[in-house]
C-alpha positions as CSV (number, residue, x, y, z in Angstrom):
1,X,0.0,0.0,0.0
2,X,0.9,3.5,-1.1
3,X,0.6,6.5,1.7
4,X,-2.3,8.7,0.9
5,X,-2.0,12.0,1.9
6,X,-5.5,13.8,3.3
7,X,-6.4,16.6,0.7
8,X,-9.5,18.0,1.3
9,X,-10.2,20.4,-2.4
10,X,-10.2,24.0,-2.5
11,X,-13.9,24.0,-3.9
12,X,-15.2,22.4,-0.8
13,X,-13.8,24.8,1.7
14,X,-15.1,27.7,-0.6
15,X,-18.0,26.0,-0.4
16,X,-18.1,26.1,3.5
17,X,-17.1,29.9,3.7
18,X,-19.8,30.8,1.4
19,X,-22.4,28.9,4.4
20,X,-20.4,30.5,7.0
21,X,-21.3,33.6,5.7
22,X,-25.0,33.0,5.0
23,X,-25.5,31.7,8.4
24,X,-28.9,32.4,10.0
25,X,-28.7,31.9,13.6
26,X,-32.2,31.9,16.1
27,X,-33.0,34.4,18.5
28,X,-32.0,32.1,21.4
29,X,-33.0,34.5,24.0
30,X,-32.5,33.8,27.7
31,X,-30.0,31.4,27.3
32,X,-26.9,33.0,28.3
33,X,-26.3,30.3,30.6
34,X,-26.9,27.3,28.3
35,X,-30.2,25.9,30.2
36,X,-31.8,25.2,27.1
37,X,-28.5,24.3,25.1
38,X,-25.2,25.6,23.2
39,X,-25.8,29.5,23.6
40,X,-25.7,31.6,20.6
41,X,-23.0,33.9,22.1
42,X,-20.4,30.9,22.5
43,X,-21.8,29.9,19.1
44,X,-21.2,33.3,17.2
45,X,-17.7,32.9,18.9
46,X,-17.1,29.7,17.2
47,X,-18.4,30.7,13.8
48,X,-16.6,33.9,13.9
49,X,-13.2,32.5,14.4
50,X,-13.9,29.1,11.8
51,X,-15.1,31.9,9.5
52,X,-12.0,34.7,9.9
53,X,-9.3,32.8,11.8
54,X,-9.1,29.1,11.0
55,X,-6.6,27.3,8.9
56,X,-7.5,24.0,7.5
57,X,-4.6,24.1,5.9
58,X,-2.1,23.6,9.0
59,X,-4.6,21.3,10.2
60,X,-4.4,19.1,7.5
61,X,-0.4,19.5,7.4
62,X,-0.3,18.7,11.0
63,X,-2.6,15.5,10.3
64,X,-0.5,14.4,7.1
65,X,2.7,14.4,9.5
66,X,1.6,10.9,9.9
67,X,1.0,8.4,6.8
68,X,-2.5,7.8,5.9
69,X,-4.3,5.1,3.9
70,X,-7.5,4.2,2.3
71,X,-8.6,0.6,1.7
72,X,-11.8,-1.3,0.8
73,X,-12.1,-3.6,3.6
74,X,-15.2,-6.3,2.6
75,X,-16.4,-3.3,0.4
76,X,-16.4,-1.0,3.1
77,X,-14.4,2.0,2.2
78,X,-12.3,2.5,5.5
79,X,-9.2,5.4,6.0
80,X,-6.8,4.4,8.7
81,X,-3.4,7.1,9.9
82,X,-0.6,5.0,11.1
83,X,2.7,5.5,13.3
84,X,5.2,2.6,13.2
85,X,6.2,1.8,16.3
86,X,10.1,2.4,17.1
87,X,11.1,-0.3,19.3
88,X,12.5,-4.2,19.0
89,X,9.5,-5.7,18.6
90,X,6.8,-3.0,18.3
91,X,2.9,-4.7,18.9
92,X,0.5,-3.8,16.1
93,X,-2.7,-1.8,18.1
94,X,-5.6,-0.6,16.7
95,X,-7.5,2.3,17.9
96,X,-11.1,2.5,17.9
97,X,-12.5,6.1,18.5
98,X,-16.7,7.0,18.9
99,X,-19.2,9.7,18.7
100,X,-18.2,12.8,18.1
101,X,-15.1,11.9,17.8
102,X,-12.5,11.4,15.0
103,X,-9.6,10.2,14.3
104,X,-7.6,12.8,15.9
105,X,-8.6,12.3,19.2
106,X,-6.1,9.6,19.1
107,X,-3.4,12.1,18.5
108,X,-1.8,13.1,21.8
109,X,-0.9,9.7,22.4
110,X,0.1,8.4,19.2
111,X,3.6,9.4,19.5
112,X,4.4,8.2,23.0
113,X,2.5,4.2,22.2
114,X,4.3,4.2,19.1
115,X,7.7,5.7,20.2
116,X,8.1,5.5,23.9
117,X,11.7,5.8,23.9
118,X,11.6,9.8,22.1
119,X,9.0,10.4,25.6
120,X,11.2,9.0,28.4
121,X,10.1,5.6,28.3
122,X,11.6,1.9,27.2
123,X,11.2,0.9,23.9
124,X,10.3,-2.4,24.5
125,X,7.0,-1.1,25.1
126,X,6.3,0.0,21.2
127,X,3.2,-0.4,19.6
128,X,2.9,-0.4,16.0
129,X,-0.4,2.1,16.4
130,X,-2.9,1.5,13.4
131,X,-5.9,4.2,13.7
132,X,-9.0,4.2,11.9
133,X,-12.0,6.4,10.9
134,X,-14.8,4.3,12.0
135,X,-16.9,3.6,8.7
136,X,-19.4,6.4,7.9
137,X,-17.0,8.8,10.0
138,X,-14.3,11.3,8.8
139,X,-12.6,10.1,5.2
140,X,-13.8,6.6,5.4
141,X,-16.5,7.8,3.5
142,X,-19.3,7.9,1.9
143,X,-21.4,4.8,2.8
144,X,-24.0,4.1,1.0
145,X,-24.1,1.0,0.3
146,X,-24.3,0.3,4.0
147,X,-26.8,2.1,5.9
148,X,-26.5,-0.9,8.6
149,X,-23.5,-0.2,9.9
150,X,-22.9,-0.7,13.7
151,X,-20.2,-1.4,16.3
152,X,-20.1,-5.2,16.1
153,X,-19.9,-5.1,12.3
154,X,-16.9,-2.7,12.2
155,X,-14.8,-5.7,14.7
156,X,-15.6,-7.9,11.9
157,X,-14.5,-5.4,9.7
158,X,-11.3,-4.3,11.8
159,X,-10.3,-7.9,12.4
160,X,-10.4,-8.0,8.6
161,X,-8.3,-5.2,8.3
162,X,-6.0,-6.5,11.0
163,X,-5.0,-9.7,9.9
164,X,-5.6,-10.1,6.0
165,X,-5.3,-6.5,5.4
166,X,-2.5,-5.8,7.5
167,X,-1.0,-9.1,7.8
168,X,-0.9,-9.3,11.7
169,X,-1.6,-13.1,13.4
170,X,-2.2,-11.8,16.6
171,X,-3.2,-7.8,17.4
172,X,-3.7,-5.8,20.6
173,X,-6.8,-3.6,20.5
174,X,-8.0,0.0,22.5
175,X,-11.4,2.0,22.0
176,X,-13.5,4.6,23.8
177,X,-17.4,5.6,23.1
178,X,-18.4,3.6,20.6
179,X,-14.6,2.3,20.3
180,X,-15.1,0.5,23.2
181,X,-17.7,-1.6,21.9
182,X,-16.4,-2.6,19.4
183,X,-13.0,-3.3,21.0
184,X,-14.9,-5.3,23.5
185,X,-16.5,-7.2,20.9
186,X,-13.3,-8.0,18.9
187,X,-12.4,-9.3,22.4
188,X,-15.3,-11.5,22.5
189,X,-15.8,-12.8,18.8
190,X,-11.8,-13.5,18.2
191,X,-10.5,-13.5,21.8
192,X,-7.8,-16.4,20.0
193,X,-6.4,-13.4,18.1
194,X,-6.3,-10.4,20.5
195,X,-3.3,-10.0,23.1
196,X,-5.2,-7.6,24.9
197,X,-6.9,-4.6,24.8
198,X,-8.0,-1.7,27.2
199,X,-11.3,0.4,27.0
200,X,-12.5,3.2,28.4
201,X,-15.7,1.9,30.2
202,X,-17.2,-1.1,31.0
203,X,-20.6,-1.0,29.1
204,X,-22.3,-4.8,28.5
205,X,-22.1,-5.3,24.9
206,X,-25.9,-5.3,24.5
207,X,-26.0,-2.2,25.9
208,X,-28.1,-0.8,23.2
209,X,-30.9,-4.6,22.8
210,X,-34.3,-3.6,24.2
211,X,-37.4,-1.9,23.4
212,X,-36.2,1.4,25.3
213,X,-32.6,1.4,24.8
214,X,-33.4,5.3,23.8
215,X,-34.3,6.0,27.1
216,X,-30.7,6.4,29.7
217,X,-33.0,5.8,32.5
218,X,-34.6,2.6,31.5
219,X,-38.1,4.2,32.5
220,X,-37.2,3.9,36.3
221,X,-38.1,7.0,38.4
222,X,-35.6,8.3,41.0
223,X,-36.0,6.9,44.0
224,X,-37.0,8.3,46.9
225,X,-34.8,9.0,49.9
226,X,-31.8,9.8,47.9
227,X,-29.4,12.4,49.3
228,X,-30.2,16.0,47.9
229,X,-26.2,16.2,46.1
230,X,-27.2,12.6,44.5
231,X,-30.7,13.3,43.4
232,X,-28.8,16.2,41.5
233,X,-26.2,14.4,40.0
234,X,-28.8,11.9,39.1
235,X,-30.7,14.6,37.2
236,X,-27.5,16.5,36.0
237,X,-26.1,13.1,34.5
238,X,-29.9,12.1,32.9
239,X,-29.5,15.5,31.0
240,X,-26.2,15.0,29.9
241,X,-27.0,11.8,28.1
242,X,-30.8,11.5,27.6
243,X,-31.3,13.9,24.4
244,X,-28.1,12.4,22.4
245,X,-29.6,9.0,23.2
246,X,-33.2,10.0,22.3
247,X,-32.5,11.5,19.2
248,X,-29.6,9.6,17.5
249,X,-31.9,6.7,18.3
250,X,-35.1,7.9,17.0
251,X,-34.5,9.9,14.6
252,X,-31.0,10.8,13.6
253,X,-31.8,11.3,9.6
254,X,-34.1,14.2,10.6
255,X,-31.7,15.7,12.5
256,X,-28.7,15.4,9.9
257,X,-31.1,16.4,7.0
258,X,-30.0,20.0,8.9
259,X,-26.8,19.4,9.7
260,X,-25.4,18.1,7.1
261,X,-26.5,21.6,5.1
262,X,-25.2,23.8,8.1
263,X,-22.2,24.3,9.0
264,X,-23.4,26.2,12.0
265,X,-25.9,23.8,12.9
266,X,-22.9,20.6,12.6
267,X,-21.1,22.5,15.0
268,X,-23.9,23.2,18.1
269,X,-24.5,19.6,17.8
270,X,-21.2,18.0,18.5
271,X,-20.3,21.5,20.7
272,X,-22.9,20.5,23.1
273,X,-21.1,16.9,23.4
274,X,-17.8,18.3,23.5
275,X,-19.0,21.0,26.3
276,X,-21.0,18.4,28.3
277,X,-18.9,15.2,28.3
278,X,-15.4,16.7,29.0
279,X,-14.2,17.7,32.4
280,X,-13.9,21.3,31.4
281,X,-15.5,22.8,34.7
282,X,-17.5,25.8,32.4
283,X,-14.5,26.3,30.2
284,X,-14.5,24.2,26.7
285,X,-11.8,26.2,25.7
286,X,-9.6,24.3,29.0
287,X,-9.5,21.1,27.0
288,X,-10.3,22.0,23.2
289,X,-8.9,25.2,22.0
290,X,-10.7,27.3,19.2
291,X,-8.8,25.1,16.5
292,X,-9.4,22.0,18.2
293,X,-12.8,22.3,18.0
294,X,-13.0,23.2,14.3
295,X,-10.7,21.0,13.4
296,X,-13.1,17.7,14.6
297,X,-15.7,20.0,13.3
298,X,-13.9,19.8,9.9
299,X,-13.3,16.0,9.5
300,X,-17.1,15.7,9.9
301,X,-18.2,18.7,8.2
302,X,-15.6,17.8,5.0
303,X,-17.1,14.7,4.2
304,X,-20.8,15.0,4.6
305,X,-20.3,12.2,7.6
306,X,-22.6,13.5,10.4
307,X,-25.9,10.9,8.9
308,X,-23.7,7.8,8.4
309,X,-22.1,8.9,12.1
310,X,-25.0,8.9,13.9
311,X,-26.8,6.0,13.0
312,X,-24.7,3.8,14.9
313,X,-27.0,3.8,17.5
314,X,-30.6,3.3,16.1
315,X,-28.3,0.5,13.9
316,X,-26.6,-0.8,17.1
317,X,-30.2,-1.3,18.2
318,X,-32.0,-2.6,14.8
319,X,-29.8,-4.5,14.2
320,X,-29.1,-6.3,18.0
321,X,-25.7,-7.6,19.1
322,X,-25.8,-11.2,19.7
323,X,-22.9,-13.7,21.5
324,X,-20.7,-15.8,19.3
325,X,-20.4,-18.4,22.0
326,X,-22.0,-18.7,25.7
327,X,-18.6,-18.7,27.9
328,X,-18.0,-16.4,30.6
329,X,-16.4,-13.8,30.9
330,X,-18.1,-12.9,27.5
331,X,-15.2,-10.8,26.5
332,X,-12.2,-13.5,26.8
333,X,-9.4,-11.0,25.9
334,X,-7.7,-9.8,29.0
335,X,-9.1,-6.2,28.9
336,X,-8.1,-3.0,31.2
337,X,-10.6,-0.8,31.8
338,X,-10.0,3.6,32.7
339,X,-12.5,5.3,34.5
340,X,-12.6,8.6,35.2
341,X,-14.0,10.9,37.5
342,X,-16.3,12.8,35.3
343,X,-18.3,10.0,34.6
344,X,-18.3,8.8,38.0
345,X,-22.0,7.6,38.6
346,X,-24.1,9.0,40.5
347,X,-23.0,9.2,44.5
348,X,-19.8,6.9,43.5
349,X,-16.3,8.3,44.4
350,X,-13.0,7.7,42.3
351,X,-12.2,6.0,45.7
352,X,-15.0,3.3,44.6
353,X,-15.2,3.8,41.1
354,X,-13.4,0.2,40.6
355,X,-15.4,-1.4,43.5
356,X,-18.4,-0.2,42.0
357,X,-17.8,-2.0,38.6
358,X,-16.9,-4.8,40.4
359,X,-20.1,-5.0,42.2
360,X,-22.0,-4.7,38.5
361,X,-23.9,-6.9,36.3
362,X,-21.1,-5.5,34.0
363,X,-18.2,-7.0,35.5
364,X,-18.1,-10.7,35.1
365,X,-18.9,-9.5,31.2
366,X,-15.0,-9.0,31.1
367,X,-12.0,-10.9,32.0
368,X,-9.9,-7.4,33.5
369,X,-6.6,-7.7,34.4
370,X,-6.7,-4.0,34.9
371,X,-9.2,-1.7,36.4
372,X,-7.8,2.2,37.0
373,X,-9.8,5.1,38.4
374,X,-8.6,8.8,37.8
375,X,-10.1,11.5,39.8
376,X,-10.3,13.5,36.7
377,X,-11.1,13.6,33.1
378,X,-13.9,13.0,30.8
379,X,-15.0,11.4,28.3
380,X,-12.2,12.1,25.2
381,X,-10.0,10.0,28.1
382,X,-6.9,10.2,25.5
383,X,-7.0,13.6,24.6
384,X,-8.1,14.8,28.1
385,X,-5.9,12.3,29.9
386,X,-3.3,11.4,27.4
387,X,-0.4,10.3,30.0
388,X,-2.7,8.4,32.1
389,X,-4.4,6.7,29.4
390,X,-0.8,5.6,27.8
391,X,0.4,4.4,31.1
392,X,-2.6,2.0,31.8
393,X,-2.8,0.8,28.6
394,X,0.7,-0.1,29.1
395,X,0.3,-1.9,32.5
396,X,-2.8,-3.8,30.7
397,X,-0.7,-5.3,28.5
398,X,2.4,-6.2,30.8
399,X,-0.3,-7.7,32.9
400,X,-2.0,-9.3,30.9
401,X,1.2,-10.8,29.5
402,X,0.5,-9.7,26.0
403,X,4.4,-9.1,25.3
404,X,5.2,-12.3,25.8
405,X,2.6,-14.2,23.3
406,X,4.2,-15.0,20.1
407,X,2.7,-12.2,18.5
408,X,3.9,-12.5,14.5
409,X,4.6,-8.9,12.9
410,X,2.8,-7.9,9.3
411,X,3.7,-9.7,6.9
């Protein structure tokens, strides 16, 4: 295979100032302080600077310092952005991002996974690191001919692209969001072929089967008696998940029938994620700068991906997850799991964040070597906690033994 360099053509960034320009924004008043959503003052902000400011340019120059491919994987179109590792015996890793990410979430710790040595650290401890737009995200794109798409199909696909693409006999595996299904299923399905892998929660994998898997709460009411600080973080936690369920779920073509025309609109939508998910106590701008944020914004925006990205979950749920064998754990790979203290649950400390799991119907899903609880982060746990989420992944897999399988390099 032959790098390919991402290019992204003068006519469709002409394209997107002539929409900037021509955006119409709604009157939005009374919500200075976000109650009902992204305000239009942080909005304006945004547009302003993507408008007047930005650079795709040195974006794209910054991504292309890393080679780039695109392959057909089972007629899938898939783009993947590689780092060889530097090291005697580097492990092939894939990385498995979610919703809204991209594939340059992955960036802050590409360089110390793949080259541990140039960051302080022991190059026996490389990983050949292989990441991929999910299909229907970023530049693997467009997907027509597979409006099913879900996280169980994309292990199948990545285990494709792993071992007869790529040429790897055995293959560690990492994944957040939606990543971490699907890592979690490659651990289950072909458990024979993974070393390892590491996740950043510990969701069952039919997390999304059921009549109501659109609903966060499961239709139970809060119950009674609960602490007044818990009965709000119950309710702050419902609203941070409960419309992104609802509507990907129920209606996500509706919804990127809009976006996918506005720029503006693109953005508010995956701002409100970015804003609500990371540990950014009122500050976005403390954990994704200006560029940041248009940047992701970009890699949707660029190739019409927003509809194809967000039917993961109605497909996740029309399309159910069922077990390739009945063994427990379900999830045979050893597997280390981060948490972090933003998505502590309700009334549960970092101090029993891992007992917590433990005490789960989740927990005897996985066989974990490795369970880690930071007291901070959020949710974009490699780009909010990039040294944390390098070292644990590392311990995962000196626990777990993986450098010492008989891994085979590619071919």
């Amino acid at each position: 295979m032959e790098p390919t360099p991402i290019h992204v053509p003068d006519t469709v960034l002409d394209d997107l100032k002539a929409r900037l320009r021509l955006t119409r924004l709604p009157l939005d008043a009374g919500n200075d302080d976000g109650y009902y959503g992204v305000s239009r003052a942080l909005l304006e902000e945004l547009l302003d600077h993507w408008l007047h400011h930005y650079d795709w340019r040195r974006a794209e120059a910054a991504i292309n310092a890393y080679e780039h491919y695109r392959v057909t994987v089972d007629g899938v179109p898939v783009h993947f952005m590689r780092k060889p590792g530097v090291g005697p015996d580097p492990v092939p890793l894939i990385l498995t991002h979610g919703w809204p990410w991209t594939f340059w979430h992955w960036s802050k710790v590409i360089g110390p996974l793949a080259d541990p040595a140039a960051f302080g650290g022991d190059p026996a401890d490389a990983f050949d690191v292989i990441v991929p737009s999910l299909p229907g995200f970023g530049f693997s794109t467009p997907l027509p001919d597979h409006p099913d798409m879900n996280f169980w199909k994309v292990a199948d696909l990545w285990h494709t692209l792993m071992t007869d693409t790529l040429g790897h006999h055995r293959y560690a595996a990492a994944g957040c969001d939606v990543g971490a299904l699907v890592t979690g299923q490659l651990g289950h399905k072909y458990a024979d072929e993974l070393l390892a892998i590491h996740i950043g929660s510990g969701l069952r994998l039919d997390f999304f089967n059921g009549d109501r898997a659109w609903d966060l709460s499961g239709g139970r009411p809060i119950p009674d008696g609960l602490p007044e600080s818990v009965h709000r973080q119950v309710l702050a936690y419902d609203r941070r998940f409960a419309v992104h369920l609802a509507a990907h779920m129920l209606g996500s073509s509706t919804l990127a029938h809009g976006l996918s025309d506005s720029p503006a609109g693109l953005l508010a939508w995956i701002l409100e994620r970015w804003a609500n998910w990371s540990d950014n106590h009122g500050d976005i701008e403390t954990v994704f700068s200006k560029d940041d944020i248009l940047t992701h914004a970009m890699i949707f925006w660029v190739n019409n991906a927003i509809g194809t990205s967000m039917r993961y979950y109605a497909n996740a749920n029309r399309y159910p997850w069922t077990p390739s064998h009945d063994r427990r754990p379900v999830v045979e790979a050893p597997t280390g799991i981060t948490f972090v203290g933003y998505e502590n649950p309700p009334g549960v400390t970092t101090g029993r964040r891992v007992q917590h799991f433990l005490d789960s119907d989740r927990a005897d899903w996985y066989h974990h070597v490795n369970l880690t609880a930071h007291p901070d982060g959020g949710h974009f746990i490699p780009w909010e906690l990039p040294d944390g989420w390098v070292a644990d992944l590392r311990r995962t897999f000196h626990l777990s033994g993986g450098r010492n399988t008989g891994r085979q390099s590619a071919r």
